[in-house]
N, C-alpha and C positions, 0 to 999 in steps of 0.2 A: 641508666639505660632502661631501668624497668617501667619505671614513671612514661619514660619517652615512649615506650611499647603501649604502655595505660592507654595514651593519650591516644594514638593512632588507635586504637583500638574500639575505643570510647567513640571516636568520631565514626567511625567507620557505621556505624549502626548496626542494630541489628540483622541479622540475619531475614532474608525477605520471603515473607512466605509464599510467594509464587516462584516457582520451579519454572525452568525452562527444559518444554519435550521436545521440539521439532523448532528450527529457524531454516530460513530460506533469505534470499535478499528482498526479498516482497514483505513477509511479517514475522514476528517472533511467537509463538504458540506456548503458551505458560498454562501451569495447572494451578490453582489456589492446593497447597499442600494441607492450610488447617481447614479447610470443609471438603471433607471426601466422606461421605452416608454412604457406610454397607448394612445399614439398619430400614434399607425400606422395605415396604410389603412387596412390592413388583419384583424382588430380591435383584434389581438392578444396582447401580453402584450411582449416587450423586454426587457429582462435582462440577464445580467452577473451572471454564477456560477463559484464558486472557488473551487476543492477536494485539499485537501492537504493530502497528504499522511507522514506516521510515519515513514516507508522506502521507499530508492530507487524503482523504477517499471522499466523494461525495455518496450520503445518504442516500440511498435507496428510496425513500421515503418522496422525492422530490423536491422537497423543500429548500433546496441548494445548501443545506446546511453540511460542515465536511466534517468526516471526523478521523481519529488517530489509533482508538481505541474500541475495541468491542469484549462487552466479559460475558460471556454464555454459559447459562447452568443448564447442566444436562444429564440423563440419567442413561448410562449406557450398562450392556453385556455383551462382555469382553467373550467369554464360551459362545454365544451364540452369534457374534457381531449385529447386535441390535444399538439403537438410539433414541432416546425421547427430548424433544428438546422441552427445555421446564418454561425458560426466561432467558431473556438477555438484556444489556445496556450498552448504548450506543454513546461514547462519549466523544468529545472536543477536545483540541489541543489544549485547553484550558484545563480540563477536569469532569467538566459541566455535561451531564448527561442530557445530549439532545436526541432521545427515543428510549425508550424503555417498552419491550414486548415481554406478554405472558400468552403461554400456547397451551391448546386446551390437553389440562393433564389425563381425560379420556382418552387420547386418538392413539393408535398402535402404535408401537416403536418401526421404525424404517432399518434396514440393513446398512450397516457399514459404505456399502458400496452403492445407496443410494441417495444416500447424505449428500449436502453440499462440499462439507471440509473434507471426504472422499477418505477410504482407504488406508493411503498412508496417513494421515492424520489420527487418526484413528492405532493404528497399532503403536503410534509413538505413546499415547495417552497408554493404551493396554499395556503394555511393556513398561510405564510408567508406575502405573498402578499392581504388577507382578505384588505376590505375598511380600518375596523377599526387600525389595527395593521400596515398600511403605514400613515394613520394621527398620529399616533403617535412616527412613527419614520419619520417626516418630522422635518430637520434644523428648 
């Protein structure tokens, strides 16, 4: 029986390092849990988010290309509801990153409430990020 446990177990893989903070039927909003920087000079907080989308979305970009996936790093303060977006990757249902943006890390951080992913998104991530709930998701 234990073997049999092993095994299931074994398959199952590891453990995924992207957290899920907010779903909706539209996208899944995930944090990367092993890269979160409370070591930067702007004493803002850097982290990776992941949406994943249930359908294709076409790119913005106009290139008809569609994609499934966006991972954006960003460097937020959670006390004052600010945001800087750092970068992001636009990926395919494949994998295959069709866009890759870098924003200039001069420009002032924008408000919570003035963001695109708005407000609620935003306090799922801060409420994510809370002292007690990253001690506990610490390896």
């Amino acid at each position: 029986m234990l073997a049999a446990a092993g095994v299931i177990a074994a398959a199952a893989g590891p453990p995924s390092r992207w957290k899920v903070v907010a779903r909706t039927a539209d996208v899944t909003m995930s944090i990367d849990s092993t890269r979160i920087d409370r070591t930067r000079a702007d004493h803002m907080i850097g982290i990776w988010l992941r949406f994943d989308f249930p359908a294709a979305v076409p790119d913005s970009s106009g290139s008809g290309a569609l994609y499934k996936r966006v991972d954006v790093r960003l460097a937020v303060d959670c006390r004052q509801q600010l945001v800087r977006n750092v970068s992001d990757n636009v990926v395919d249902s494949t994998g295959a990153v069709i866009r890759s943006d870098t924003f200039d890390s001069t420009a002032a951080p924008q408000s919570f409430a003035s963001h695109p992913f708005n407000d609620s998104s935003f306090a799922a991530v801060c409420a994510w990020l809370a002292p007690a709930r990253v001690r506990s998701a610490s390896p």
